[in-house]
TIFI-938609 format. One record per residue (C-alpha): residue number from 1; residue in one letter; x, y, z. Coordinates in Angstrom, 3 decimals. Layout:
N
     n   res         xx         yy         zz
   NUM     A          X          Y          Z
...
END
This chain:
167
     n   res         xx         yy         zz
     1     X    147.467     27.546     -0.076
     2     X    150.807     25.861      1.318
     3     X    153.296     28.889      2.544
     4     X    155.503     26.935      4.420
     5     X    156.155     23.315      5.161
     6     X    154.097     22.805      8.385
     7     X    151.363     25.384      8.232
     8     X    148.255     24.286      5.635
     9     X    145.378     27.053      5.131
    10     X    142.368     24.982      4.625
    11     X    139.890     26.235      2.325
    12     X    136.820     27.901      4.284
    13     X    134.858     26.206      1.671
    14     X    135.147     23.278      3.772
    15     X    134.066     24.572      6.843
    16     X    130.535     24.235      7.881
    17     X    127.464     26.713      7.353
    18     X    127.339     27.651     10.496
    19     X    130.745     28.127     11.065
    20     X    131.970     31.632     13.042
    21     X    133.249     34.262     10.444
    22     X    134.768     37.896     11.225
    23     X    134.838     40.249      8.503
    24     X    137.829     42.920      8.925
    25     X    136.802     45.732      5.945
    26     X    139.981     47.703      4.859
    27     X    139.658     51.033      4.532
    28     X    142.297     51.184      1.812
    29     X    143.154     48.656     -0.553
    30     X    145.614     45.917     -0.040
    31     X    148.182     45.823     -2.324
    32     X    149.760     42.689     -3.489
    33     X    153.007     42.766     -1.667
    34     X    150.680     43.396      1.584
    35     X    148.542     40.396      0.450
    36     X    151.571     38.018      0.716
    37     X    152.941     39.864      4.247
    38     X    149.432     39.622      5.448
    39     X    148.906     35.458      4.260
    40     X    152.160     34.970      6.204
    41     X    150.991     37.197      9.330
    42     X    147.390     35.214      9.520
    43     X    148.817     31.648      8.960
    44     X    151.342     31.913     11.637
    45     X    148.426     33.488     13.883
    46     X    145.892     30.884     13.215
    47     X    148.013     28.299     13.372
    48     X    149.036     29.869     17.264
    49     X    145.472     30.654     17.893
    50     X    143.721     27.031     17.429
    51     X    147.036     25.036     18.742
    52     X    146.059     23.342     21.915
    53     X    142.521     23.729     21.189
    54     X    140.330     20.454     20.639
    55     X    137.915     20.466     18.538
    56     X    138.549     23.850     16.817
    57     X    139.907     24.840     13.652
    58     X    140.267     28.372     12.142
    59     X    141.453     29.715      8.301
    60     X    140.867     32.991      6.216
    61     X    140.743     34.164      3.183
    62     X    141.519     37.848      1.674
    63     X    138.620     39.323     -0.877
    64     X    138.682     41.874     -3.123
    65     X    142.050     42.974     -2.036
    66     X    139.704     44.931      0.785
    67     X    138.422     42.685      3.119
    68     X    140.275     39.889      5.655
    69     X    137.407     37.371      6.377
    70     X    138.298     34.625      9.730
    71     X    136.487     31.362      9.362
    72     X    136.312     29.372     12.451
    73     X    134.646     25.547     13.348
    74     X    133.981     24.628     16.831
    75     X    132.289     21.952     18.405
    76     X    132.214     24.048     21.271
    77     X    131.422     27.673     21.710
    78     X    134.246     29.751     20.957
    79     X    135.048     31.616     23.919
    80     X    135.571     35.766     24.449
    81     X    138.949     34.980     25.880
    82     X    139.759     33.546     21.877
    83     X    137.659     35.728     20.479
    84     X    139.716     38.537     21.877
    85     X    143.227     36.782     20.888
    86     X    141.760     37.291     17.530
    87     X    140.570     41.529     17.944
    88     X    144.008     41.855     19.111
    89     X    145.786     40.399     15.885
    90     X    143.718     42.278     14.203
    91     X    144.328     45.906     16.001
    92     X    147.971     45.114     15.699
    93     X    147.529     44.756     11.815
    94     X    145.219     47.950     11.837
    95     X    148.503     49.312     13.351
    96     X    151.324     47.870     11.561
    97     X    149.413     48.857      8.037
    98     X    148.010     51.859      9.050
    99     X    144.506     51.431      8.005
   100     X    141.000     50.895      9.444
   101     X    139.959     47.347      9.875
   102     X    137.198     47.562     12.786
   103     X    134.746     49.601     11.590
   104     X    131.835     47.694      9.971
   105     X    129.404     50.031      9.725
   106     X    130.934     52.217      6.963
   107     X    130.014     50.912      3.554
   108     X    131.426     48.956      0.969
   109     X    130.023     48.563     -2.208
   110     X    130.690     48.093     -5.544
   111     X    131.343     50.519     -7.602
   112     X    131.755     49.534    -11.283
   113     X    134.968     46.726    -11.071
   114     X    136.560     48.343     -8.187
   115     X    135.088     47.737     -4.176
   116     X    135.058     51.095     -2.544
   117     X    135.124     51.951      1.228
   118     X    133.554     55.204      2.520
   119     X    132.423     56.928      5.942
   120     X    128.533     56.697      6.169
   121     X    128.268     60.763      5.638
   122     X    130.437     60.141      2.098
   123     X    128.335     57.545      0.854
   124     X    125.071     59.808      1.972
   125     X    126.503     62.278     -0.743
   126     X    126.838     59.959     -3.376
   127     X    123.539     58.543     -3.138
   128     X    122.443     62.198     -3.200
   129     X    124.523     62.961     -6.092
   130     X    123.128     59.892     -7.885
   131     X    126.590     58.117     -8.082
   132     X    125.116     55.084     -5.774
   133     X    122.473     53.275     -6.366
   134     X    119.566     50.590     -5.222
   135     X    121.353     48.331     -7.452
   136     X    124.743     48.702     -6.085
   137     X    126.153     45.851     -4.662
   138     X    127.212     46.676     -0.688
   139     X    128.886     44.089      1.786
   140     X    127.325     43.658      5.418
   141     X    130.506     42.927      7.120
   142     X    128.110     41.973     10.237
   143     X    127.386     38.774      9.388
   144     X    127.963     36.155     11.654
   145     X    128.475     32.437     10.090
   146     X    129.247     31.420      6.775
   147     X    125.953     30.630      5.413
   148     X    125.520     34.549      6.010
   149     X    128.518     35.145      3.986
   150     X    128.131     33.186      1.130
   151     X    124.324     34.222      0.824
   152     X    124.058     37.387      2.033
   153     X    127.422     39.400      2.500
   154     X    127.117     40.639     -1.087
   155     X    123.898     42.042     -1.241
   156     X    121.912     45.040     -3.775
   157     X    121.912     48.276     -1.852
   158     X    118.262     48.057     -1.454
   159     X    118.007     44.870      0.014
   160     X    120.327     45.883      3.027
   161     X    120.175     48.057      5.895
   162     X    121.932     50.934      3.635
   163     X    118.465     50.440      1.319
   164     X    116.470     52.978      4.378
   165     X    119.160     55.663      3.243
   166     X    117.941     55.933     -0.736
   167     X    113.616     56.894      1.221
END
């Protein structure tokens, strides 16, 4: 995705398996004139936030119109002094927008053709009430590289952690 003349978004696709990936879970949905605003916002970050940096690239990529997923490569260990350049950007989004983006222990899941994002007690209740099921499909916005996320971010209820709440 080109948005200006000087800044190219490489595909994560390229990246390898075991590259670094942050998942940032909206609470809300992202609406498609915040989709463009945000694109804008994390190219001119990550394009700041690898400059000067051998052997280190970074991109993202927006799913579901919910979720802001950071892909980064390093030949080196990526340090918690970058690492925190990057929490920052993201509180100051949280901010500017006025949603949740830290929390990654309330669940998403699946819900039909729309991804839905609820506080742990909610989604208690609709297991309970039989409106969630084993065979829902939940995202574990913990995982770590990007092996993890394209195996195992979408997963069925009962094969993640959430699958000890439906005993």
């Amino acid at each position: 995705m080109r948005l200006n003349k000087e800044i190219m978004v490489t595909d994560y696709k390229t990246f390898p398996e075991d590259a670094k990936v942050w998942v940032f879970p909206s609470e809300k949905k992202i609406y498609k004139h915040e989709i463009e605003e945000l694109e804008e916002k994390l190219t001119a970050f990550i394009s700041k936030w690898t400059k000067n940096k051998e052997n280190f690239e970074a991109t993202f990529t927006i799913q579901y119109n919910r979720f802001i997923v950071i892909f980064a490569s390093s030949e080196i260990t990526i340090s918690t002094e970058t690492t925190n350049e990057l929490i920052n950007f993201i509180i100051s989004l949280q901010t500017e927008y006025e949603t949740e983006l830290m929390d990654k222990m309330n669940p998403c899941f699946k819900q039909g053709q729309y991804v839905q994002y609820k506080d742990l007690k909610e989604f208690k209740k609709l297991i309970k009430d039989k409106a969630v099921n084993k065979k829902n499909i939940v995202f574990d916005n913990t995982i770590t590289n990007k092996f993890e996320f394209e195996n195992y971010w979408e997963v069925p209820a009962s094969e993640s952690w959430y699958g000890n709440l439906f005993k």
